[in-house]
C-alpha angles and dihedrals in degrees: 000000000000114000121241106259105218109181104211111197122192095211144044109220137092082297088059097048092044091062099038089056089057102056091037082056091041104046104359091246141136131254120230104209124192113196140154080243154356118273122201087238092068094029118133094000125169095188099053116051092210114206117196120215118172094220100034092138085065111105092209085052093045106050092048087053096046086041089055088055092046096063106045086053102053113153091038138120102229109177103195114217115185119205104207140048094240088048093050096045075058095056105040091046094047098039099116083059081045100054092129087065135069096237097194089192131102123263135281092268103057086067086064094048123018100018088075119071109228090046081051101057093048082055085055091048089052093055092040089252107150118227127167126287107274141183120199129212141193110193140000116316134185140243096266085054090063115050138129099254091046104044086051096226122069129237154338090042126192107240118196147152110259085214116055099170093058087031085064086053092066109055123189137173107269086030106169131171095232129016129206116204118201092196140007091267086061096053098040086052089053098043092048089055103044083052092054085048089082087249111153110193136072134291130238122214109177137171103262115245111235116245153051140274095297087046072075134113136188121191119186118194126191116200122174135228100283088052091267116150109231115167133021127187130177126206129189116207134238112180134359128212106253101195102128090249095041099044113144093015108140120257114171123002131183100210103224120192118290086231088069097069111069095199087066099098098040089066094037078062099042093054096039079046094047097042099242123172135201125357129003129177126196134198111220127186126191113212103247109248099023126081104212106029093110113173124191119221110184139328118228115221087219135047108280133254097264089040082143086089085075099044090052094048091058103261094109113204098212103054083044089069092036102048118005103044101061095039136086135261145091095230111116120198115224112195109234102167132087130241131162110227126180137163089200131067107287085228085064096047089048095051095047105032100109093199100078095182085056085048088056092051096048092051087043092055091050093045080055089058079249092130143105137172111205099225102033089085115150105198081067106045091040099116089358115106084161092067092034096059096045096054082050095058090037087061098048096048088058094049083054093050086057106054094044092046110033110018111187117264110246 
């Protein structure tokens, strides 16, 4: 007899949803999401049975929740997702504690290499992947540390933590994802703050890559259980969120053949090479004005926020942890076909899109019936004006964030 399959999610935002669509999609079951607190993207669900608990981000707290679980669910298959980078440094480093559960995400050892930025980029030097020139950092500088001629690259200058998951742990007021710095003031000023904040780890200042949202490139890569790569899908974007904390989250994507980006099989190679398991999500970025300059940014060591491009494409990521990660074969899936996916309204996606030919596909590809919007699900929001409601105000509140962060040039 088939065993249960019982999704567990550490989380509670888009991420969540996403996954839990899949599997819904997928199996017809209900998530069960644990998270500090309830997020409007997962509100009034009927397909994720959200649970809050207030530490949560605790690792003690969170084992014996996940352990409770556990055990009122023996006999079933329970694949755990993690939604953010800080949850899924918990789980992987707690996974021998959390042997009840699938666990699709790379070892222990990869949050000491590949999950930081700057041990990351010397990874990609050793497989021949471009990223962009970097300098790396370990306190406080000055401003005659940081310029021009030292750094190597001119400015602006992209200026970021190489840890994400230890940088959230800091807050500060002015708190953003990703910084650009103008001058080396600036960047000695961000540096400098980020530092008082308490964060640990190393900082990132890095040339900044000429062009916009749709200059973008996300590429999501499966491996089983054995480090073999298994599924591959490529997404162009669109359009990127531009709140300062969501900057550079993914908010509309047209998926484009795998066989497009020529990187594709160096990092195939470097995480077959590396031993790498699960998901992995990469940030891409295409020099403006060239065809072929492709840089890579960061990898993830979890699907991505906006993971539902998979789904929609066909490479669910639900049946990927439940029945592919733990299996055996050496086939890999590379996704060929074309979908429009967004999060946001498609209006939106369509007026601040820059990249008006990519706005032609992705209206070609609805028209086609070749869309999906991750929270507009009906099988949710039928009978359920709960639901309803609350994807409807979802849906306002972007087109206003929109129109306070990023107004449309005349």
């Amino acid at each position: 007899m088939e065993k249960t399959i019982t999704p567990v999610i550490v989380g509670a935002d888009l991420n969540c949803y996403n996954v839990a669509r899949a599997f819904h999609e997928a199996y017809g079951v209900k998530s069960h999401a644990f998270g500090r607190y309830a997020v409007s993207a997962t509100k009034y669900s009927k397909i994720v049975d959200f649970k809050t608990v207030a530490d949560m981000n605790d690792d003690a707290v969170m084992l014996d929740q996940l352990h409770r679980f556990a055990d009122a669910h023996l006999g079933d298959k329970m694949p755990l997702f993690a939604c953010t980078d800080d949850y899924a440094a918990m789980i992987i480093r707690n996974r021998e504690e959390l042997s009840d559960f699938i666990i699709p995400y790379p070892p222990a050892s990869m949050l000491a290499s590949v999950s930081k930025k700057a041990e990351f980029y010397e990874a990609c030097d050793r497989f021949g992947i471009p990223h962009p020139k970097t300098v790396v950092l370990t306190e406080k500088t000055t401003e005659g540390d940081v310029e021009a001629d030292k750094l190597g690259f001119g400015y602006p200058i992209i200026v970021k933590p190489s840890s994400s998951a230890d940088y959230w742990k800091h807050e500060f007021e002015g708190m953003k994802k990703v910084y650009i710095a103008k001058t080396p003031d600036e960047a000695v000023k961000i540096v400098n703050e980020i530092y008082s904040s308490g964060y640990p780890e190393k900082m990132i200042l890095q040339e900044f890559i000429a062009g916009g949202d749709s200059q973008m490139r996300v590429l999501t890569c499966f491996s089983d259980a054995k480090g073999k790569v298994r599924a591959m899908c490529l997404g162009h974007t669109m359009l990127e969120e531009h709140t300062p904390k969501g900057l550079g989250n993914h908010a509309a994507i047209v998926t484009e053949p795998v066989s497009s980006l020529p990187l594709a099989e160096k990092i195939k190679d470097m995480l077959e090479a590396i031993g790498y398991t699960g998901f992995s999500n990469f940030d891409i970025k295409l020099r403006e004005g060239t065809t072929d300059d492709y840089r890579v940014f960061e990898v993830n060591l979890r699907q991505g926020r906006s993971n539902f491009y998979l789904t929609a494409a066909g490479l669910n990521v639900g049946r990927l942890a439940a029945e592919v990660y733990e299996s055996d074969g050496d086939d890999c899936v590379r996704i060929e076909n074309s979908i429009f996916w967004h999060h946001i309204p498609k209006s939106t996606a369509y007026t601040y899109t820059e990249d008006k030919e990519l706005v032609a596909r992705a209206k070609a590809l609805a028209k086609e019936g070749k869309e999906s919007s991750s929270v507009w699900y009906r099988p949710d929001m039928a009978w359920n004006p709960l639901r309803t409601i609350c994807v409807l105000e979802q849906l306002r509140r972007q087109k206003q964030k929109f129109k306070i962060y990023y107004p449309k040039k005349p």
